[in-house]
Structure formats: C-alpha cells, structure tokens
N, C-alpha and C positions, 0 to 999 in steps of 0.2 A: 823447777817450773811452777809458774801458777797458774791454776786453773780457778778460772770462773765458776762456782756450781750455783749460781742464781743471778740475775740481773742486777741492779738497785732497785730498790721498791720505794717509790715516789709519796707513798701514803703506807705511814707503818702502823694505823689501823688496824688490830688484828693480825699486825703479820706476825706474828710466834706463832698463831695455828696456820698457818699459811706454812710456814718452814716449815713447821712440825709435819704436816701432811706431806708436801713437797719430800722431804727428805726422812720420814718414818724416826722421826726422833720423839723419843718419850720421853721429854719433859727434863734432861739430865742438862740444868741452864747453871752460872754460876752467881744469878740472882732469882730472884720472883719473877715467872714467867709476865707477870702484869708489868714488871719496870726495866725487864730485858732491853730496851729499847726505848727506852726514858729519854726524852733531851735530843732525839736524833732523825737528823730528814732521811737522810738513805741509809742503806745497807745492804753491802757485799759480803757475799759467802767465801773463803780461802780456805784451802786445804793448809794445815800446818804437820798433820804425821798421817800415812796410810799403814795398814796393818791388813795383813790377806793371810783369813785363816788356813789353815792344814785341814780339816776335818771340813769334810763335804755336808754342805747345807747351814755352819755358821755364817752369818754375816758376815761383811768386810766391815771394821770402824773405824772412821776417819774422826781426827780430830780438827775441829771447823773454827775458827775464828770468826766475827763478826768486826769489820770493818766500820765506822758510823761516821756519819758527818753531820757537825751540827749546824743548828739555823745561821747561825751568825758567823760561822768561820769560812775559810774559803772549801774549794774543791777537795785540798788534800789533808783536809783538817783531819786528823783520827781522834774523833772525842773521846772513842773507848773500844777496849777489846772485850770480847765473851765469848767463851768456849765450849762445846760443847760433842756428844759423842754422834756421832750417825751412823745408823748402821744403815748399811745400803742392801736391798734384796741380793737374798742369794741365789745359786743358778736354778736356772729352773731345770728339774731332775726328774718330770715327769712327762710323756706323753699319753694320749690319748688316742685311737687305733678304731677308724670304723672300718669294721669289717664284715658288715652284715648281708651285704647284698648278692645276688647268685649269679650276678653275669653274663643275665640273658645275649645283652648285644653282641657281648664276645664271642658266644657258645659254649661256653665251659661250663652251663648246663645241661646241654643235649649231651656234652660228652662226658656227662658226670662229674665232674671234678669244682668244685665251689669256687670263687672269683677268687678269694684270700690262698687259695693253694694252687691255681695256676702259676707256670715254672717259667720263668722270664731267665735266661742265661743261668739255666741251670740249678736255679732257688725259685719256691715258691714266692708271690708278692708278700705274701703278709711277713718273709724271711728281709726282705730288700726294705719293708718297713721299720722293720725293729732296729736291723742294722744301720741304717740311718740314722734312727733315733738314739741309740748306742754310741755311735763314732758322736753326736752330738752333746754328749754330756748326760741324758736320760739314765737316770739309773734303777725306774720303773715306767713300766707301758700297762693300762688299759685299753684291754681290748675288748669293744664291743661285736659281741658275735647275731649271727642270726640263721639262713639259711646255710643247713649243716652243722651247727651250733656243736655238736657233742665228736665231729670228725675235724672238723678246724681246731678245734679245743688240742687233740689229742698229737695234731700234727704239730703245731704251736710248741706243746709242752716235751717234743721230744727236740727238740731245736737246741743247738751250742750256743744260744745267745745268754747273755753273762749279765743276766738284767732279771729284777723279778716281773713278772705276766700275771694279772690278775683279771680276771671275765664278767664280765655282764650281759645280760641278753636281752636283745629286742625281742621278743616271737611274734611280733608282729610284723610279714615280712613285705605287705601293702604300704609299710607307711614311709615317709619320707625319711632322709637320713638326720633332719635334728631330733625326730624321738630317739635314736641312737645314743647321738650325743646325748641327752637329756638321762638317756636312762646309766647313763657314766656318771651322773652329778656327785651322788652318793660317795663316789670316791676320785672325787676330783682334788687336787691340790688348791690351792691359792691363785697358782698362777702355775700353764700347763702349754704342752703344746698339742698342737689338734693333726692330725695327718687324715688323710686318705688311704684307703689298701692297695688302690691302687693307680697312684703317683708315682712314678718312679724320680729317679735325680742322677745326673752323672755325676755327682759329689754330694756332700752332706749339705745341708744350705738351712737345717734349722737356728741353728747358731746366729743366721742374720739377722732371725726377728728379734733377738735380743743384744743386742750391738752396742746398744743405747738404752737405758733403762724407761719403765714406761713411763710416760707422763701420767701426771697427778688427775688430768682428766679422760687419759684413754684406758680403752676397758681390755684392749686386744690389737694384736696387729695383722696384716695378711700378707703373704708372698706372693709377687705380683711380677708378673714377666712384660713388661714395655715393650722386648722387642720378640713376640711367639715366632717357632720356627716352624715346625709340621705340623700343625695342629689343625683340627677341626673347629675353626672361628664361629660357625655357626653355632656347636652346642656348648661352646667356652662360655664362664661366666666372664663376665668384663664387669670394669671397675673405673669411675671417672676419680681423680685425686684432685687434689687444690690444696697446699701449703702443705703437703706430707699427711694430709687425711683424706678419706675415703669419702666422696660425696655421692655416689653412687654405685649401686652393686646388682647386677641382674643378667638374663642372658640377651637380651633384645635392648639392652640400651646405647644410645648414639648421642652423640661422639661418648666414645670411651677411648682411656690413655694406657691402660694395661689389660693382661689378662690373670683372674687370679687362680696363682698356682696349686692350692689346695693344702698348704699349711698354714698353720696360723700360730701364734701366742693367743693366750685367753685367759682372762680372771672369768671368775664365780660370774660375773657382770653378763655374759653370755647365755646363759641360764635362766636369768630372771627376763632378757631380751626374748627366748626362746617361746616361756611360758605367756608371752605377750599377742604371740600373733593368735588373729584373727582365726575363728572355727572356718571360714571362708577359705583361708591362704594355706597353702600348705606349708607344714611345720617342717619345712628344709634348712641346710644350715645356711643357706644364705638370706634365708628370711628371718632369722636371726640375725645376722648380720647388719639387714637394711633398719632392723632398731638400734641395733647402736649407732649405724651411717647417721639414722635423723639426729642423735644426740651430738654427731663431730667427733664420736669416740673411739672410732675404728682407725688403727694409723694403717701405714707399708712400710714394707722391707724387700727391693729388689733382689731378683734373684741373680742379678748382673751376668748374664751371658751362662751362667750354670744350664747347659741341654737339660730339660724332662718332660714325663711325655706322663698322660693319662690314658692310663688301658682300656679303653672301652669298647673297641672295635677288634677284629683280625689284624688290618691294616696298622692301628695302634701298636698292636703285639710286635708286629713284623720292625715294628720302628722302636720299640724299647731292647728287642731282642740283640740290634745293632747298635744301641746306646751302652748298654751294659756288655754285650759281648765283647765291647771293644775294650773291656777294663781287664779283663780275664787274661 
C-alpha cells in the first residue's frame, strides 16, 4: 500500500527544512541538504520500509523516498530518488492530573473527603483518572495536588495502579486551575496528556487525541463532544471548530459546535500560552487555550458517542454513578 505522507510542494524553496520539521528528520539525506531537491518542481513523500520498535518510547523509522518531477518532463517523470530515515513521535506515555480543587459544589467538603477521593462505583476519581490514563498507553501521571495535598498524596500512593505518580503542588487554593497546570511544567514531557479529576469516560478515549500525529503547526488538541447528553450546557465550556481547529473556546459563546470534554494532548507550547494571559483574566486552562485558538493551534479529537460526565454537582454523581456502575 502507498501512502501519501505529504502533498507535492509546488515551490521547493526551502522545502528540506520544511520536511525536516514536518517529519522530525535530522538531516540523515543521501546528498547536501542544499541540492536534495536540485532540478525538481514537486515532490512526494512514499513510504518504502516501516519498522515499529519493541522498547516503549523509541521511535518508529520509516524509510522515505522522494519522488521528483522535473520542469521539462511530464507528470510521471521521476527525475530522481532520495532516501531518507524519519522518525516519527513516539506514544505519548505521560499524563498530567489536576487534582487540586476541594469540591465545594459537590459537598465533599462539608463531608470531609477532598474532590480527587470521592468514590464514583466504588473507586475514588483520582483512581478512574489514572486508570484511564493506564488502559491508554501512559506509563507515568503527574499529579497536581492542592486542597488536602498530604491525604490525596497518601491515598494516591496506596493505589494498584502499575504507572509511576509523581506530585506537585499548587497551595494556592484561590487560584484558577492553569496555575496548576503551570506548576506541572517542570515535569512535563514534550508532548503529554492533560486530564481533569474529575471527568469520568465509559471507556478510555485518550488514545483519540493522538490518532493522527500532530501537525507541524498545532500546539495541542482537545476532546470535544458534538453531540452532549446529560450535561449542564450552561456551565460546559463550548468550542466553535472550522477545518478541524479550534476557533473559539469559552463558557458564553454562540453558536458553538462542540462541547469540550476536558482532556487534551499538549506540548510545552501551552505553557508559554499560559504565561501570556493578562493579570486581568484569570489564569484558567482555558484561557490558555484561547492563546493558542488565536494562533489556529488548538486541533479536536471527537469523543464519538463515548458517555462522560463532569462531577461537579450531586446530580453529576448520581449520573457517573450509573455510567460507571453499569461497567461493574
């Protein structure tokens, strides 16, 4: 089978670092990256060998041929071959885990128990998190703690989950939830996935934000439910898309196409968006977001008909209780 891994490039101006960025290739040509592309109006990428390692976190490398056609010949002319190695990103094997906040609207502070240890069919959330993240390929989670930081920590580390758990802490429990995220930077991956504590899923669904590897210009993607079933629309953030990106992201905005579901993929790229907003706006994760929406760099990833629910209420509970109970 051949597959397409780039269009033809009409102006090949520049286009070695163009591939090279596109496809993370370091430089491994079998000429001068200056005359790679000597003599020739297009060029198509073909796969010629794939190779998928055994050991978790090497790359995959394909061996890539370049196709070229030159000025004077026809359409099928192949003025010349060139090969070269690509490695393509590896899985991403880490999540990232807010769990700092105390659950007032639920009550699960009046009744003592911290938002990340309340017991949805039988498991606490921050247990239905990990596990998630686990069954999705993660083979470490950061977890940002905050109210109860030292009893969440303790519940966390007695847990059967088969992943290493590493903490950080907000103590700041006023502030919005991207100083959380922000205060994970430190040990963030490359490229990571971002959860909520509590989100639940009738199945694993982080897996979809990476389906398709990221574009060369997006920074992150987000899970987005098109079609919401029990939810509270009002306090839902919504999200308008246009060509599979994100053009808008907020809780009051109209028309919106989805609603988002509160995981994401993420580069470092989020971070420096984070450190951007305004002393004005609050530093939440989705005003984070709305700087990469203005750059076109936030993609989606439907959650295609996957049930979940956001625990914020009694009412919430009672509806994840019957989501997850019915898995049991």
């Amino acid at each position: 089978m051949v597959l397409e891994l780039a269009d033809e490039f009409e102006n090949l101006e520049g286009v070695e670092s163009e591939v090279g960025q596109k496809l993370a290739v370091r430089g491994r040509v079998d000429r001068a990256p200056a005359q790679a592309f000597q003599n020739l109006d297009n060029v198509r990428l073909v796969p010629l060998v794939s190779r998928v390692s055994a050991t978790p976190g090497v790359p995959i490398v394909r061996l890539i041929r370049y196709l070229g056609q030159t000025r004077k010949g026809n359409m099928n002319t192949v003025a010349g071959v060139r090969s070269m190695a690509v490695n393509e990103p590896s899985p991403v094997r880490q999540t990232i885990i807010l769990a700092a906040g105390n659950g007032s609207r639920l009550g699960s502070r009046t009744s003592g128990v911290p938002k990340p240890l309340v017991t949805v069919a039988g498991a606490p959330l921050i247990a239905h998190a990990l596990t998630h993240a686990h069954a999705s390929g993660c083979r470490e989670a950061v977890v940002v703690l905050g109210y109860e930081g030292p009893r969440v920590r303790a519940a966390i580390e007695a847990l059967p989950i088969p992943m290493q758990v590493r903490f950080v802490e907000n103590p700041d429990l006023s502030t919005p939830n991207g100083v959380s995220l922000l205060a994970a930077a430190p040990l963030a991956a490359s490229r990571f996935f971002l959860q909520m504590v509590d989100h639940v899923f009738g199945q694993p669904t982080l897996a979809r934000l990476t389906a398709s590897p990221l574009a060369v210009d997006e920074a992150g993607r987000v899970l987005v439910d098109r079609a919401p079933g029990d939810l509270d629309l009002d306090d839902a953030t919504k999200v308008r898309v246009e060509a599979g990106r994100v053009t808008a992201i907020g809780k009051s905005i109209t028309p919106w196409d989805a609603i988002d579901a509160g995981c994401f993929v993420l580069t470092s790229a989020v971070f420096d968006a984070l450190r951007e907003v305004e002393p004005a706006e609050a530093q939440s994760v989705s005003s984070g977001m709305r700087r990469l929406v203005t750059r076109g760099a936030l993609g989606i990833a439907d959650v295609d008909g996957v049930p979940w629910v956001d625990v914020d209420t009694p009412h919430d509970h009672a509806v994840a209780e019957r989501l997850l109970g019915a898995r049991r």
